[in-house]
mmCIF file of the C-alpha atoms, coordinates in Angstrom:
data_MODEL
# 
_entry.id   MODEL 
# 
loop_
_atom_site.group_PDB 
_atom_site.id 
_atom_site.type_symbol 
_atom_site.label_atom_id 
_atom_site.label_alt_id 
_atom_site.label_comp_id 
_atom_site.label_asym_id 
_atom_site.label_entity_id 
_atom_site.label_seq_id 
_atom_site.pdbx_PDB_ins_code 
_atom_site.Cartn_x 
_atom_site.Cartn_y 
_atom_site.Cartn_z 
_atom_site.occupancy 
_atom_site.B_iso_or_equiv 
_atom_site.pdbx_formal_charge 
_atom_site.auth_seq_id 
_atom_site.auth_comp_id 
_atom_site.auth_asym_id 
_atom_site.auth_atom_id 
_atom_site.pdbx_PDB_model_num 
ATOM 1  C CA . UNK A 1 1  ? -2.135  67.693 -112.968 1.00 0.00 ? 1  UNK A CA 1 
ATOM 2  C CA . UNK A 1 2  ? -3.391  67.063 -109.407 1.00 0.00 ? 2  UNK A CA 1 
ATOM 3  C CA . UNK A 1 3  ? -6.811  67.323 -110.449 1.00 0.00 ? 3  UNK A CA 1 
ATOM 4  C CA . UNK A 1 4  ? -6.004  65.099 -113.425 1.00 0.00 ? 4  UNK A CA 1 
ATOM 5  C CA . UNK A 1 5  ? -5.242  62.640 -110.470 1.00 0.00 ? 5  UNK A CA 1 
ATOM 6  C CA . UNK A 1 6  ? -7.807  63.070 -108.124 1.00 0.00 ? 6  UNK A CA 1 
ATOM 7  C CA . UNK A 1 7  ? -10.266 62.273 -111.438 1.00 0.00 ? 7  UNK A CA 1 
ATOM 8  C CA . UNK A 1 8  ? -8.267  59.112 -112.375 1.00 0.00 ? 8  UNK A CA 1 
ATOM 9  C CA . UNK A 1 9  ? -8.028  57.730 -108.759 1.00 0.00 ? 9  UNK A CA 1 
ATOM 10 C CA . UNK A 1 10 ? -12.290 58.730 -108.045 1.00 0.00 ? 10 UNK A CA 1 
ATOM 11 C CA . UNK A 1 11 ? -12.701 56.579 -111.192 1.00 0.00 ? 11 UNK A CA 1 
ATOM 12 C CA . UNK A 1 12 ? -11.532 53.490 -109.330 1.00 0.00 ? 12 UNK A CA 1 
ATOM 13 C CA . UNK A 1 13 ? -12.624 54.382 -106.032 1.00 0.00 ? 13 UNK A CA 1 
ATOM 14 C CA . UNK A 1 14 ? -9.775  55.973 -104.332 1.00 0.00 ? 14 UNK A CA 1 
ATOM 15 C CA . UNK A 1 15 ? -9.573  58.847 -102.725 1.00 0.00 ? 15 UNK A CA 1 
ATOM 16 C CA . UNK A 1 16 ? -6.281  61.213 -102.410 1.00 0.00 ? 16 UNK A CA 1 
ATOM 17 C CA . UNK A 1 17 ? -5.354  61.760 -99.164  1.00 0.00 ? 17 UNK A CA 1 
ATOM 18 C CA . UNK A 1 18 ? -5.548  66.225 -99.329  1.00 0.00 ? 18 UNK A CA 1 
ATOM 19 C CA . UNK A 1 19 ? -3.992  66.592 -95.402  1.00 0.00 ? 19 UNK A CA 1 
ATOM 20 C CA . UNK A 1 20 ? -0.809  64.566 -96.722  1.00 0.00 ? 20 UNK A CA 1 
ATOM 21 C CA . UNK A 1 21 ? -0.276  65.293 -100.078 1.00 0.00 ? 21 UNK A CA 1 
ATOM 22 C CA . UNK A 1 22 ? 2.472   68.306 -100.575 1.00 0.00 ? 22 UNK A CA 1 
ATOM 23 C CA . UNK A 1 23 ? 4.439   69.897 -103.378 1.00 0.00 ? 23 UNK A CA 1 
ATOM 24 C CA . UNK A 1 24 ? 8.571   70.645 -104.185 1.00 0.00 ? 24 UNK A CA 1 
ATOM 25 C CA . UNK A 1 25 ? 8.801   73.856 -106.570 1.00 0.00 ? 25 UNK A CA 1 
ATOM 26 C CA . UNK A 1 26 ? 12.239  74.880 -107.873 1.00 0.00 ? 26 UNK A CA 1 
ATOM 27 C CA . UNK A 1 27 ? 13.013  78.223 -107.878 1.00 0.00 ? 27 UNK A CA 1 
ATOM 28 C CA . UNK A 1 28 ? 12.109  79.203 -111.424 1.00 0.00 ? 28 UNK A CA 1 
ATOM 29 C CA . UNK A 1 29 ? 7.976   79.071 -110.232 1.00 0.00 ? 29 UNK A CA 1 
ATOM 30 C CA . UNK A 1 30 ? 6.820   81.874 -108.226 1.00 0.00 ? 30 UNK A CA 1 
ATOM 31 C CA . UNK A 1 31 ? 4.759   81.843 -105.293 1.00 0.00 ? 31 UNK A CA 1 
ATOM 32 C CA . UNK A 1 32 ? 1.002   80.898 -105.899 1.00 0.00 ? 32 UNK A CA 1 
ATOM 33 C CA . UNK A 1 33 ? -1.816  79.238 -103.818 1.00 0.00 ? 33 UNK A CA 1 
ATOM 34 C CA . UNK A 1 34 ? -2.141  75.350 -104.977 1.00 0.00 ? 34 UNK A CA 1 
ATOM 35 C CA . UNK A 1 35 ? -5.617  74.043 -104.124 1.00 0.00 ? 35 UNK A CA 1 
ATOM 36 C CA . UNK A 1 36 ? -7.561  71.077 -105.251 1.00 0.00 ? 36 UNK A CA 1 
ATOM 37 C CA . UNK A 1 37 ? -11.357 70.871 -104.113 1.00 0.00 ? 37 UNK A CA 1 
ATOM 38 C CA . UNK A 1 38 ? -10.658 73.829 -101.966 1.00 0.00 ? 38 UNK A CA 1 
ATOM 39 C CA . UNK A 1 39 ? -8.209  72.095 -100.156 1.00 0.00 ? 39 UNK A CA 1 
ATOM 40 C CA . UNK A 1 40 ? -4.378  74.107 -99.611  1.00 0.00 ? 40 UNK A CA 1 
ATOM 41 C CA . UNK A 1 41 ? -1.864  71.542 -100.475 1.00 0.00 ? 41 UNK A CA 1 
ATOM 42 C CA . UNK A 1 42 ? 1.508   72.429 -98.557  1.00 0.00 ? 42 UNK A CA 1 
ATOM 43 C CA . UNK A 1 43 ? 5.161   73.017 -99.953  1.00 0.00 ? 43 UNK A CA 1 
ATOM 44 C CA . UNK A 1 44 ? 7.873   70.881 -98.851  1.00 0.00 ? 44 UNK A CA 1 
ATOM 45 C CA . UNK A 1 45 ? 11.845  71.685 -98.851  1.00 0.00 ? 45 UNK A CA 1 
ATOM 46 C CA . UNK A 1 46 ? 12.157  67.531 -98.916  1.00 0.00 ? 46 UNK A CA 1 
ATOM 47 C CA . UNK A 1 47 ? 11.195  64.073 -98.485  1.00 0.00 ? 47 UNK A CA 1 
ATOM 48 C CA . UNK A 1 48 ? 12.296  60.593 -97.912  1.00 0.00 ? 48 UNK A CA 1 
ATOM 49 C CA . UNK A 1 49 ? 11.021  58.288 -100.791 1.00 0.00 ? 49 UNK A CA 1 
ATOM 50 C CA . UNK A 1 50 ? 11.831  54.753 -100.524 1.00 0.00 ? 50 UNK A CA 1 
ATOM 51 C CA . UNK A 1 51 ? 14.074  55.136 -97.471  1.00 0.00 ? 51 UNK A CA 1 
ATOM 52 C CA . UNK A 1 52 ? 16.081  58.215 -99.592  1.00 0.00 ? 52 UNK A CA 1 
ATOM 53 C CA . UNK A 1 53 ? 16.460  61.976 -98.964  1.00 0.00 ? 53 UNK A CA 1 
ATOM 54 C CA . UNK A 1 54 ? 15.371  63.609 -102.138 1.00 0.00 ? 54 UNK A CA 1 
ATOM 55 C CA . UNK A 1 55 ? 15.378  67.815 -102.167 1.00 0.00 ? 55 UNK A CA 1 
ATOM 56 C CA . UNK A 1 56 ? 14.700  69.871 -105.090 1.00 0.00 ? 56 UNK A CA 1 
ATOM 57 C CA . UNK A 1 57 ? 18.371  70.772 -105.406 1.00 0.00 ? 57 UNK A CA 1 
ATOM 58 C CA . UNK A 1 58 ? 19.102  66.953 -105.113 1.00 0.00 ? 58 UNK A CA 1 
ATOM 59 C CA . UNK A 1 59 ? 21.506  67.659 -102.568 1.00 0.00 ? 59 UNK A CA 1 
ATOM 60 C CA . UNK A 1 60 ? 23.165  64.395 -101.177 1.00 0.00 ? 60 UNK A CA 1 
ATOM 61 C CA . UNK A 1 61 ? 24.982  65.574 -97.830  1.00 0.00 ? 61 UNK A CA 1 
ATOM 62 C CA . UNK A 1 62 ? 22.098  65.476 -96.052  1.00 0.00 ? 62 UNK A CA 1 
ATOM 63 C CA . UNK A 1 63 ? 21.005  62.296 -97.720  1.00 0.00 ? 63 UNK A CA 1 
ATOM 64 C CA . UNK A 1 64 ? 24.728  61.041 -96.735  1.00 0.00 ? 64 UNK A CA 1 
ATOM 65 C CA . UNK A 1 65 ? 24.524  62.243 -93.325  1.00 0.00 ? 65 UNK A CA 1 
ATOM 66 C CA . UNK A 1 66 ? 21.586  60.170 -92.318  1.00 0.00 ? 66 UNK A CA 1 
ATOM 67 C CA . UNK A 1 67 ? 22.810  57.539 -93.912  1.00 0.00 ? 67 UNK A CA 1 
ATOM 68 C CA . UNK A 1 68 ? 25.978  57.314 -91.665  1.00 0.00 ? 68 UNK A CA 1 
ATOM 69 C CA . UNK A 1 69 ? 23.590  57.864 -88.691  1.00 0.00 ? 69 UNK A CA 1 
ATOM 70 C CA . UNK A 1 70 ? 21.818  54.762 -89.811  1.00 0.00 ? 70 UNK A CA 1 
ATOM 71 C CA . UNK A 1 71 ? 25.015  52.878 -89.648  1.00 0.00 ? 71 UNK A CA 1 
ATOM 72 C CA . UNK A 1 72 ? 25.589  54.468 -86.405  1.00 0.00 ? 72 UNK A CA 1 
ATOM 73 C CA . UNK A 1 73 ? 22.740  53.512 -84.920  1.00 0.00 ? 73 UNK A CA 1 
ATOM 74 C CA . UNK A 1 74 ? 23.051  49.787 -86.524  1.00 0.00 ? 74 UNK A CA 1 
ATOM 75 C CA . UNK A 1 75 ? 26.437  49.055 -85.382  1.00 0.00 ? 75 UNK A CA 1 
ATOM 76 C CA . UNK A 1 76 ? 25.486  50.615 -81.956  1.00 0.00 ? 76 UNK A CA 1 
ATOM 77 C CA . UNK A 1 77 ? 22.815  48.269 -81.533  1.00 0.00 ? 77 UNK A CA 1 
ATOM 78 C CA . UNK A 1 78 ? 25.100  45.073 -82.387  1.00 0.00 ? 78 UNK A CA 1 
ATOM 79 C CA . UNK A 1 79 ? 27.500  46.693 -80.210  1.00 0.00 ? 79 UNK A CA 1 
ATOM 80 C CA . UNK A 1 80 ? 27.006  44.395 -76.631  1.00 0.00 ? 80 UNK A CA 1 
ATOM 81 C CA . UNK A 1 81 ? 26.041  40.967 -79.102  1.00 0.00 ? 81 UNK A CA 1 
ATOM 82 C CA . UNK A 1 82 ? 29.543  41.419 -80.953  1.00 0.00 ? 82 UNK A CA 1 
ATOM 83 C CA . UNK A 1 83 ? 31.605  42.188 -77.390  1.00 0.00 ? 83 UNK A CA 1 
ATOM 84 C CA . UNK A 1 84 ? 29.868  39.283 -76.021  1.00 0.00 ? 84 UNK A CA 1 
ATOM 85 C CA . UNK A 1 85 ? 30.686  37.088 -79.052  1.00 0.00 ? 85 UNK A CA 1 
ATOM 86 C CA . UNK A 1 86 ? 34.158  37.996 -78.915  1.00 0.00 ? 86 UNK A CA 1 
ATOM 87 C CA . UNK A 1 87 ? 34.870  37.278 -75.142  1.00 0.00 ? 87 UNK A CA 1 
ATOM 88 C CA . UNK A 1 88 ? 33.105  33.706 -75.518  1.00 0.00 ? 88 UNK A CA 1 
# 
């Protein structure tokens, strides 16, 4: 399938980027080199796509947990504008 997209993608003059493209396997596939042009492609545990956690067991407490350390960090940076505001 990679190779698949490597042709479609040479067709129109792009290139796929080998050092940053990686792969998710569940646990059903066993252990096997994956190469395209020569190049090992690593295996990832996760990723964030479109500001979202995903895992291959689509697990949502870690997704979760960074979100509320988002919020954190938001509301901790509005922190001093909103004390100030309120003592004007």
């Amino acid at each position: 399938m990679l190779d698949d997209f490597d042709k479609a993608y040479g067709k129109i003059g792009l290139q796929l980027n080998l050092t940053e493209t990686m792969f998710m396997k569940n646990g059903l596939v066993s252990y096997a080199p994956f190469t395209l042009n020569g190049t090992i492609i690593s295996e990832c545990s996760n990723y964030v796509y479109h500001g979202r956690k995903i895992n291959i067991k689509n697990d949502l407490a870690p997704e979760l947990s960074r979100g509320k350390r988002a919020a954190w960090g938001v509301s901790k940076s509005i922190e001093d504008v909103v004390k100030r505001t309120k003592s004007t």
